[in-house]
N, C-alpha and C positions, 0 to 999 in steps of 0.2 A: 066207945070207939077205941080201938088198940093205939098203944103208942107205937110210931115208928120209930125205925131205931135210928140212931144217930150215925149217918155215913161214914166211913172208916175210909180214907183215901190208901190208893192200895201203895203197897210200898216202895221208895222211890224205884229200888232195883229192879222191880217188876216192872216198871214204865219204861225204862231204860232197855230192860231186853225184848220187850216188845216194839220197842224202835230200832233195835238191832235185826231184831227178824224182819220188821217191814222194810227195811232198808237192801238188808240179804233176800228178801222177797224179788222186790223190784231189778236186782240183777241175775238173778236165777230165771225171772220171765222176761228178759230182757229187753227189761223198760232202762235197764241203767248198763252199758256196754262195759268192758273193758278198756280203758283209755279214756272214759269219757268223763266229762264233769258233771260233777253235780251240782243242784241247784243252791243257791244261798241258803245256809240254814235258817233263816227265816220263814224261807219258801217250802222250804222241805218240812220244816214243823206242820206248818199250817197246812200241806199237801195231806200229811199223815196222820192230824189231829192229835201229835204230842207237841209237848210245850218244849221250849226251845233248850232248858235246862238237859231236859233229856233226849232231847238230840245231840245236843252237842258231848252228852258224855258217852251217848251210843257211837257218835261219830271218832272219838277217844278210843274206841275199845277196838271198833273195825280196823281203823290205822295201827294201833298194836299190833292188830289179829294179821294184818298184810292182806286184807281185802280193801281199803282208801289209802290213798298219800295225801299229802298235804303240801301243796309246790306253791311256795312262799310266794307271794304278790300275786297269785292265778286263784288260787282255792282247791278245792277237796276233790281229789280223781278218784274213777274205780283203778288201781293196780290191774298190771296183765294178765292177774289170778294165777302165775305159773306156782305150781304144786309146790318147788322149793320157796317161795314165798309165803305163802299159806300154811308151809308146815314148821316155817323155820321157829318157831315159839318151841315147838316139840321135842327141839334137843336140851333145853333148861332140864327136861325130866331127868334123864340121860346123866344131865351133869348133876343135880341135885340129891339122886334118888341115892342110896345107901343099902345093905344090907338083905333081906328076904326079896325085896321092891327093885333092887338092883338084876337079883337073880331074876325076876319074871321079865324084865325088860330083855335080857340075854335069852330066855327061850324065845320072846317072841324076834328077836333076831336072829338065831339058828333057822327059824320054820321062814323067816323072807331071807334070809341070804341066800338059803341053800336055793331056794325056788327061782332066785337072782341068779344065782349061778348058774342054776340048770339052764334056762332061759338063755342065760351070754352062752351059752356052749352051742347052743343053735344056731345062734343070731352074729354072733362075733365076727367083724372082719379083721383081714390080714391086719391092716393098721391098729385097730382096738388092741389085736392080739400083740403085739410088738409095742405096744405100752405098758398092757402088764409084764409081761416080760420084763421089759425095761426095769421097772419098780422090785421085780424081786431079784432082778441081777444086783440092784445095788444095793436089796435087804441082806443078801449077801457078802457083800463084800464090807463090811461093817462091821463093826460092835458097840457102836456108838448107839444107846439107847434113843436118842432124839433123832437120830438119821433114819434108824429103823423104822421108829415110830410114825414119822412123816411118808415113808415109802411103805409102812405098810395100810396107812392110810387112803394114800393115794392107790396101792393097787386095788382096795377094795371098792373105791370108789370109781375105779373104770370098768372092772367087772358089772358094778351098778348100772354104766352109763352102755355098757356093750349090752345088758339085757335089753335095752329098746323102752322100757318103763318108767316113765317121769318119776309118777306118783311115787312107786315104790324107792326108787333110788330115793327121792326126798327124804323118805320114811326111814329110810335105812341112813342117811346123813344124819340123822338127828337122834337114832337111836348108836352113832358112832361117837361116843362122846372122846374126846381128846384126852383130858382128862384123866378120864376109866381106862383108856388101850396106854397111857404116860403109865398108870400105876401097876398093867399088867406087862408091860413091858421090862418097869427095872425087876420085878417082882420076876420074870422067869432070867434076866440078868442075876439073880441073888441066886435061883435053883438053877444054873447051869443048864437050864431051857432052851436056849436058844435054837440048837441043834432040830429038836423035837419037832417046832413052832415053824422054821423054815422047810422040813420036810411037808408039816400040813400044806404049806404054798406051795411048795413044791408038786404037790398032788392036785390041787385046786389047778394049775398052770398046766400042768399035763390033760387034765380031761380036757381044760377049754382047748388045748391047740390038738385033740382029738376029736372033736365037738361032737362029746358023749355027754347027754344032758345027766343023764344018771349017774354018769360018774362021777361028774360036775358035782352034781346033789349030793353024793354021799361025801364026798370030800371037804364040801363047806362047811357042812352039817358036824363033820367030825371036828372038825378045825374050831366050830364058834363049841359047841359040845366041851371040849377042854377047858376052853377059856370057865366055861360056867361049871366045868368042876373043880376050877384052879380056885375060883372065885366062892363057891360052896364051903371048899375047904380052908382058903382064908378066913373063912366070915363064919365057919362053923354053924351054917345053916342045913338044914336037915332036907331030906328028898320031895 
């Protein structure tokens, strides 16, 4: 008679993500709503057939992730799931990321800005459009790197908010790191940039109160395009 082998219990991580998916299961078919609470983790163990250790460090990981909260004396909610909660962990990349890894995160910002942009050129009303505005009249009237920085922040983030797309504005918040646009900012204060940098809004601002999507496109495109070749050539990274 063969010997059997001696069970290997699987490894904790793997029990843990497998109660992260069942968990994410349960509100994707929604057995678990938005707003709603969830059961005692006791209950939820025993529902799910993992042991409570790893529920509770799947339950750890969700509330991280901004898929549960945790509202002190009540217990464990699903969150409203809105996209900028769910994506806000995404801008750590953003802030952390450095050199070659910096440069991919700025392409893949050029290809949803300019598409953000195209989009707001459509969709933009008078109000939207009289915010941005606003934000580059006063990137304008400045030389104060932290003024600018803030206002050009903000204009990109209602361009965001003018294309109609949650998800993507999220995505784009978080791939707008503070930080990164603080360092390209004194950075073209040092090269007598500034001029250049307000012309590109200056073109982005024109399509949208044109509401040419293409034009839109190509102006964004051009605008994040610099920035990742100001940034290339900083960092001495090759094409």
């Amino acid at each position: 008679m063969e010997d059997t082998p001696p069970s290997v219990p699987a490894p904790k991580g793997t029990v843990t993500q497998r109660a992260i998916e069942r968990i994410k299961a349960l509100i994707a078919d929604g057995l678990l709503e938005p707003g709603q609470r969830l059961p005692t983790e006791r209950e939820l163990a025993a529902q799910l057939g993992i042991s409570r250790s790893s529920m509770r460090e799947a339950i750890r990981a969700l509330t991280v992730l901004g898929v549960l909260e945790a509202r002190h004396g009540s217990g464990i909610y699903v969150t409203a799931l809105e996209a900028g909660d769910l994506l806000e962990t995404f801008g750590v990349v953003a802030d952390l990321s450095r050199g070659p890894r910096l440069v991919e995160l700025l392409e893949v910002r050029r290809v949803l800005e300019s598409t953000a942009t195209a989009l707001a050129a459509a969709r933009i009303t008078e109000e939207q459009l009289a915010v941005v505005e606003g934000h580059l009249a006063a990137m304008n009237a400045t030389d104060d790197p932290e003024e600018i920085l803030a206002h050009d922040l903000a204009f990109h983030r209602a361009i965001a908010t003018a294309a109609g797309n949650e998800t993507m504005a999220a995505i784009l918040e978080g791939l707008s790191s503070r930080t990164f646009r603080a360092r390209v900012w004194r950075g073209y204060q040092e090269e007598g940039a500034f001029a250049r940098t307000r012309r590109e809004h200056a073109a982005i601002h024109r399509a949208l109160a044109a509401r040419d999507p293409e034009a839109a496109r190509a102006a964004a495109a051009a605008h994040v395009g610099e920035v990742e070749e100001w940034l290339r050539a900083r960092a001495r990274v090759g094409p």
